[in-house]
Structure formats: C-alpha cells, structure tokens
N, C-alpha and C positions, 0 to 999 in steps of 0.2 A: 351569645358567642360573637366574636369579632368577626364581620365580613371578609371576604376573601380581595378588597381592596386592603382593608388594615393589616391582614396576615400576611398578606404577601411583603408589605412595607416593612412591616416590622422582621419580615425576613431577612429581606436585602439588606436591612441596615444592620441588624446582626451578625451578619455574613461579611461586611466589612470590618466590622470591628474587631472580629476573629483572626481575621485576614491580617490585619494589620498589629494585632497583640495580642496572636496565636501564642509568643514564647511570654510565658510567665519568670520574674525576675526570684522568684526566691520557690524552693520547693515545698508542698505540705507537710513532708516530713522530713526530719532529720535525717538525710544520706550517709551521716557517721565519721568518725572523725579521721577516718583515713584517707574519705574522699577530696581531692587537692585536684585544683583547676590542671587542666592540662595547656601546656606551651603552645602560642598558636603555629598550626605547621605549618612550611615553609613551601609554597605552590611549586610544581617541577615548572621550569619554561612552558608557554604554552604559544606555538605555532602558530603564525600568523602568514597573510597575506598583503602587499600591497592592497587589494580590491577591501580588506575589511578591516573596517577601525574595531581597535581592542579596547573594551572596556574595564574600568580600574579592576583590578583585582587584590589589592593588599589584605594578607591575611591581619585580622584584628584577634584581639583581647576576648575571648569568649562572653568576656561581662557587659564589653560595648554593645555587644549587638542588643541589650534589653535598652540601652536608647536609642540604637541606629532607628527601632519600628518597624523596618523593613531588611532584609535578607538578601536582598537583589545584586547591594553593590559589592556583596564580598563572595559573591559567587565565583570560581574560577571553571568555566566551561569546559569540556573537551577542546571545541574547537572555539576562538573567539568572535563575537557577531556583533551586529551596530547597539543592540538592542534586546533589555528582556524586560517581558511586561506580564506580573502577574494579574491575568482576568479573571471574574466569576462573573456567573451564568447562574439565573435561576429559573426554578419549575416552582408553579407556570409561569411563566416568561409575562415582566411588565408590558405595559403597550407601549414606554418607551425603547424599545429594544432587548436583545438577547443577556446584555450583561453592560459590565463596566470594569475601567480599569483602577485597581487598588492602588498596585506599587510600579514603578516603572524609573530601568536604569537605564542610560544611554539615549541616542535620539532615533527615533524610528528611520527605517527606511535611506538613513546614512549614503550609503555607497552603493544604493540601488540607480542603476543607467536610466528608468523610469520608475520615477518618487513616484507618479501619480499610479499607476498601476500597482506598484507595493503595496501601497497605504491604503486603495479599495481593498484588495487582498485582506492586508493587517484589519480592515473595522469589520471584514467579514466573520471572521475565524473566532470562534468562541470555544468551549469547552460544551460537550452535549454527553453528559452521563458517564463519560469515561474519567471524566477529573476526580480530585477529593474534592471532600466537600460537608454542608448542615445539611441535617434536615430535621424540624422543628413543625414550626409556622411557614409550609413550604420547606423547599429544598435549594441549594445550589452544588456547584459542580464550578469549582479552579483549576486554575493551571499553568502553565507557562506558556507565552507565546512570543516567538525570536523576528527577527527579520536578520539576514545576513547575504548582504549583496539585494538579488530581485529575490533572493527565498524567501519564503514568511513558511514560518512553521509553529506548530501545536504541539507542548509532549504536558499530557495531563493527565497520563498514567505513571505509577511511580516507576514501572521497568523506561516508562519515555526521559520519567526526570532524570534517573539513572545513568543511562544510558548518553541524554545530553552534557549531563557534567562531568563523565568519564570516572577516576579514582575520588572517592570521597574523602579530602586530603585535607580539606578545612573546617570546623566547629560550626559554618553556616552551612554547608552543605551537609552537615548529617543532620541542622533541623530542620531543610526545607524535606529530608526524607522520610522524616517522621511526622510532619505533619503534611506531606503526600501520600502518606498511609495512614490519614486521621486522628494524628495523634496532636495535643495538646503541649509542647515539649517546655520544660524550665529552660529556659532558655539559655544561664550561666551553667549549665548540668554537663556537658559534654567534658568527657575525658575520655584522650586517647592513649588506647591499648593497644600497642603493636599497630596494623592495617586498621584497626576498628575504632567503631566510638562507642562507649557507654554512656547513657543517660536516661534520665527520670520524664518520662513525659506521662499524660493522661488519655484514655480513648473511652468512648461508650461504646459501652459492650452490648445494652438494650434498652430499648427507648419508652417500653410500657410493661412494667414498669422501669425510669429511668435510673439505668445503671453505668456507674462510672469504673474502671478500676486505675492505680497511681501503678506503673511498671515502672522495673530497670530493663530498659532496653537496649539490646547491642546492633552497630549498622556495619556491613562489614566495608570493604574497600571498594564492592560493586553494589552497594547502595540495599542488601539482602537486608531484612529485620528479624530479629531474632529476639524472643519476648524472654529476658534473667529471671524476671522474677514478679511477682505481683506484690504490689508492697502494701496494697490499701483495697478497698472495696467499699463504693458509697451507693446506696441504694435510696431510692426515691417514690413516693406514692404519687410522684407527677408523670403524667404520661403526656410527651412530648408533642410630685405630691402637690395635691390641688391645693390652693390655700384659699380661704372661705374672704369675703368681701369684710372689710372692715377688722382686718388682721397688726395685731401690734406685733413687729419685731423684736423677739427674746435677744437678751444677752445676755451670754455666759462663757466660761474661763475655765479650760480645762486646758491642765498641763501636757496630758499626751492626746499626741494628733488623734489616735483610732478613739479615743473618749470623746475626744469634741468633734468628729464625724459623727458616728454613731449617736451622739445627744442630739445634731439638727436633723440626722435623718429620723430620730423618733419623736422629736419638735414635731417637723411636717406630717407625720403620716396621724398624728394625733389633731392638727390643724384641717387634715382631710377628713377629719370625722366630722366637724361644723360644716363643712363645704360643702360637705354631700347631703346632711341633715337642712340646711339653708337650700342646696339644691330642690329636693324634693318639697321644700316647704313653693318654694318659687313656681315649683311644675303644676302643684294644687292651686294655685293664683290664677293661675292661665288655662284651667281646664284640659291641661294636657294628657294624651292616654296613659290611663291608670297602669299598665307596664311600664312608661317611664320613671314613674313615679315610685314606684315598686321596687326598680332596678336601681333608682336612687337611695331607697334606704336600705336596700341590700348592700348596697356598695359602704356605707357608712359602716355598717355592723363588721363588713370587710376591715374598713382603715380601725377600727377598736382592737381588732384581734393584730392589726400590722404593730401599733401603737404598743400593743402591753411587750409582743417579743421583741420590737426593737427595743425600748426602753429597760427592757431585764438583761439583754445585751450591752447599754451602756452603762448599767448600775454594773453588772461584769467587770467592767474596767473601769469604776470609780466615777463615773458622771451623774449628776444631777438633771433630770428631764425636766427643764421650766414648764410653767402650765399655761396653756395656750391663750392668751388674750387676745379680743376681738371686742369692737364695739357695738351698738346692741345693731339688730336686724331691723330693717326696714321692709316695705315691699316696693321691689323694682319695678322699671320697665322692662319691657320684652327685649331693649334694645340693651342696657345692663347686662341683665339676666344672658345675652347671648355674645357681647364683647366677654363676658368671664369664662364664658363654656368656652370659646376661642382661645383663648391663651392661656388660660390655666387646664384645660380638658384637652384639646386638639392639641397644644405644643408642648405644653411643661409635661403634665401626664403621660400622655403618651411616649414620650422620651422615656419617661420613667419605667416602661414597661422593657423595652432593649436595655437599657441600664441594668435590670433587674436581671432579665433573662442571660447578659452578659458575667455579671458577678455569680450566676446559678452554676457555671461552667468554671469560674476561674479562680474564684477563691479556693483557699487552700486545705478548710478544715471540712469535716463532712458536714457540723451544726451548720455553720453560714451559708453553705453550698444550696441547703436545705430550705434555708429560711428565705432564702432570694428565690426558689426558685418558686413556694408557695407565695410569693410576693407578687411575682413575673405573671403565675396563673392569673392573681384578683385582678390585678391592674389593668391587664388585657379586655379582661369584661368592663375595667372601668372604662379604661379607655373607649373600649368601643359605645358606651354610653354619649360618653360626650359627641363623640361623630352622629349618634343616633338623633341628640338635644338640638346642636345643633342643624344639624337635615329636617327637623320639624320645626324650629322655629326660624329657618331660613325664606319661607314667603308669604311671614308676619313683616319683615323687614323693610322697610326703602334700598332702594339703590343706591342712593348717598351713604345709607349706614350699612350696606352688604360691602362699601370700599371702604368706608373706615375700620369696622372687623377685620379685613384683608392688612391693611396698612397695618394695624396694629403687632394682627401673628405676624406679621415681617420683621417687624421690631421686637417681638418676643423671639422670633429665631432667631435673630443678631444676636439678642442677649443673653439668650443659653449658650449660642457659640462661645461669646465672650467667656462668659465664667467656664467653659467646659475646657477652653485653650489655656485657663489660668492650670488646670490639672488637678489632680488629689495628689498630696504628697506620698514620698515611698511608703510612708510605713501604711498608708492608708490600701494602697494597690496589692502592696504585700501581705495584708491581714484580710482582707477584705474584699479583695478580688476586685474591685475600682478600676473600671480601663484606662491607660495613660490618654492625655491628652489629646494625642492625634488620632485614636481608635473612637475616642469620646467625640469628639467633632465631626470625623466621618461618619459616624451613625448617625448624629440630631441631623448632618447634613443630609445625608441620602432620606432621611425621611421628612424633611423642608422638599425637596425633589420629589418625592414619590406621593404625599399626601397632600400638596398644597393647594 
C-alpha cells in the first residue's frame, strides 16, 4: 500500500485538479434536444464604496467559463471586496502548512489601512471541515476567502457561499453552488428558468463501494439545491506509464484524436509490462528483498491486464496498438537501475496515478469511469514501489550520484510540465475525462512540491 507520505501527495494534487476542472465541458449524456443555452444574465448594480475597489464582474457566455478554469472572475458578490481566493485545506495536514491557494481574483489586502496586518490574517484563515471538498487518498475541505478593507473573511459552507453572493444571477454563480455542495457540474449545462438555474452535474453518493450518480439539478435565486432528477448511476468495486530501458519509439497515424490517445496510452502501459519484468530481473542482481521483487512482478502482471483493456478500447475506435520494441537487456549498475526508478517510477508514474484517479471522476461514460479508476488502484501500489526501490537503493549511492538523480527528476518535472501545458485536445477531455492543461500542471506541480 502507498505510505501516507504518497497518499497524502497524491491527495493534494488531486484536489487541485478538481479545483481547478471541477466544471466538465461536455455532459455524459444527452440532455435532449430542447435543452438550449441560457442568455447570460445581466448583474443588478452592485453597491460600492469609495474604501473598496470592485472587482470585474462581466457576465460571460456560459460556454467560456470551460476555458476561463476558474470561476472567480465572473463572480458578482453581494457586496464588492479587493479580493477572492479560492483555498483547500487538507487532512492530515502536509508539514508544509494547512492548505494552498488554487484560484485567486483581485489583489489581496487592496484598501486594507494595514496591508500587513490583513495579509497575516489572510495566510491564516483556511477552511477546517466546514468547506466542500475529496475525500479519497486523504481528505480536503475548500472554500472561499475574501479580504475587503482590513476584513479578511471565510465562507466555506454553501449557506456562507450563498449568502456571500447574494441572488444567484449569473451561470458562475450557480456552478460555484453546486460544486460547494460537491457536485461535479458540466459546466456549459446551466439554463436559466425564471429566478433558477437547471443543470446536469455529478456527486458521490458512496465511497465503498464507489458510487457516482449524473443529476438535473435546480439552484434557486438564494443558492437552495434542489435534486430534478437522477439521470445515471455508475457503481464501482473500487473503494476510495514506466517505460523499460532501451525502448524504441512507436509511430503511428490515426485520424481521430481519442484513437491516437488511446493507441499511446495502451503503447505505454504495454511498455510497462518490460519495465517492471526488467525491474524485478534488476532487484534479483542486487539481492534485494524478495518483496521488492515480488511487488515487481506483481506490478507487471498489473500493466498486462492495463495493456489488453486499454488496447480493446482503442481497437473501439479503430486504432492499431504497435508492439512494443526495446533493445535487448543488459545488467546495470546500481546507479542506472536507480536514475530509472527516479524518473520513470518517482515522476512519470506517479503522475500517472492522479491522472488516473482524475479521469476516474470526469469522464463521461460509466466503462471509462471504470477503467481509470481500476487503473488509479494498481498504479498507486506501482507507484509506491518505486518510492520503496528507490529508499532502498538510496545508501548504495555516492553523493555525487544522489545530486545527479536530483538533477535529473528536476528535469523530468520540467518535462512533464512541458508536454502537460501543451494539453489533450477537446475531443480527448471530452471522451475521456483528460484534465485541461492548467488542472494537468497543477497536479504534476503540487506533487514536484510535496514529493521531492
């Protein structure tokens, strides 16, 4: 099982991803063909003060906010304030502090008479079990936290989010209310009916075993929820890619984007079956304990069974799975063998396991839902493998070569970053549950942060 250093990481980083591509662009099912976007409505004035600068409030296009990422800037308050900064808070609490900040509009602390007084206040103030929030791998707890003048305030209960925004009058303010009553919402889905919104979002309803249901939900004009209807129900027997040394890159040509995803993501998890086979052949070299070794070919027999359902999933949509080439095995050094556990086990993998657990939540059909999430389980044991490999072969090493392993993950986390800021295309996000780009990079990020 993964230590409760990895669980927690792999929390945090989850919890931002969430956070930040909570709203899904396209719905699991068909809402029908009479459902038609709703006009975005027009803010009433909203009362100000000389003492407090207003933050933009233009109502937008309900379809922008699945690029805006964040929610923040089209909020229109009751009252207006310098500042609002969505934070999460997790249990148990990193040893770098209580939480972090996701999204944030305006400048803190603005038109406070003592900035420095505010801004201790503001780094104090977190959410502690009253916010929404995961709970997984660990737990967290969001919410919203304002400054206006010397106030600094908290509302991370949904009668606070409520209450703080006044009439629910714009298409972001009924998603930040549905997913402050843990919902999951599409995020193009709001249509307004009279004082209300309708829309399609998702909530778990229980966690062992993991049950999701897809509602129409209505929010009224004081932010109440009100459950139309249950449209789905996806049930789960989950209870809440390394690439091997001496690997040839495949290429291939497939006309639709989800085919030529799906063909590299059953590439690699078929490439992690050498890895971890080359793995445990390494750990018998070096006399290492026969659990490592164990937990290496367990994990191979794992990527066989990832390999045959990703790869039936791309044969699904017409793709050919090239067959994985590698040049022949040798036997390494200790210092090989642990520069690879580093960046292919401690960075790449492990990423892969939030990836996983991320698409287990956000795709749209119940098979893929399903398949990520048995994916999310093995990787997490993979992963913690690799943290196990490398903590035993760490005082085999020199000190020269314990900073060039360093050096390297740093440059294997530049380079995830890089390609994770290039993004999956729509149609990949929308089939496949794939987080957009900036959800994808604050995950690998926060866990370069919490793991390094």
């Amino acid at each position: 099982m993964p230590s409760h250093r990895i669980t927690t990481a792999l929390s945090i980083a989850l919890a931002s991803g969430l956070a930040l591509g909570a709203c899904r662009r396209t719905p699991p099912i068909d809402p029908g063909e009479n459902a038609t976007p709703a006009e975005p409505a027009t803010p009433e004035p909203v009362d100000t003060t000389p003492e407090v600068s207003e933050l933009p409030a233009t109502p937008t296009d309900p379809s922008a906010l699945c690029t805006a990422g964040s929610l923040l800037d089209q909020l229109v308050p009751r009252q207006a304030v310098d500042t609002i900064i969505l934070r999460t808070s997790f249990r148990p609490a990193p040893n770098d502090g209580p939480g972090q900040d996701v999204a944030q509009t305006g400048e803190s602390c603005a038109t406070a008479a003592d900035a420095a007084d505010c801004l201790g206040k503001l780094a104090s103030m977190s959410p502690e079990g009253s916010g929404w929030g995961y709970c997984g791998m660990g737990c967290s707890d969001s919410g919203l936290v304002t400054t206006s003048g010397q106030q600094v305030e908290l509302h991370d209960s949904p009668a606070e989010i409520a209450s703080f925004l006044g009439d629910i009058d714009v298409p972001a303010e009924a998603l930040l209310l549905a997913i402050a009553n843990d919902y999951s919402p599409v995020c193009d889905s709001p249509v307004q009916d009279g004082s209300a919104w309708t829309l399609t979002a998702t909530i778990l309803t229980s966690d062992c075993p993991m049950t999701h249901e897809l509602r129409s939900i209505s929010i009224d004009a004081n932010g109440a929820v009100t459950v139309l209807e249950t449209l789905e129900t996806t049930n789960s027997n989950i209870c809440a890619g390394r690439r091997p040394d001496g690997m040839v890159e495949a290429g291939w040509v497939c006309d639709d984007a989800v085919a030529d995803h799906l063909c590299a993501l059953a590439h690699l998890e078929a490439a992690a079956v050498i890895a971890f086979e080359r793995l445990a052949l390494d750990l018998e070299h070096l006399d290492a304990p026969s659990s490592l070794i164990a937990r290496a070919r367990a994990a191979s027999l794992d990527e066989v069974d990832h390999a045959q359902r990703m790869g039936a999933m791309a044969a699904e949509h017409g793709a050919v799975v090239p067959a994985v080439e590698v040049s022949a095995h040798t036997r390494r050094s200790v210092f090989d063998i642990a520069l690879e556990n580093a960046v292919e086990g401690c960075v790449r993998e492990t990423y892969g396991v939030v990836d996983a657990l991320y698409r287990s939540q956000q795709a749209p059909s119940v098979e893929v839902r399903a398949l990520f999430a048995k994916i999310a389980e093995d990787e997490a044991r993979h992963a913690a493998l690799s943290w196990d490999v490398a903590e035993w072969l760490h005082p085999q090493l020199s000190p020269a070569q314990r900073a060039e392993i360093q050096l390297a993950c740093t440059h294997a986390h530049a380079s995830l970053r890089e390609a994770l800021g290039r993004g999956a295309v729509d149609a990949v996000q929308r089939e496949l549950g794939a987080p957009p780009s900036h959800a994808a990079v604050a995950m690998a990020e926060s866990l370069q942060q919490h793991l390094s």
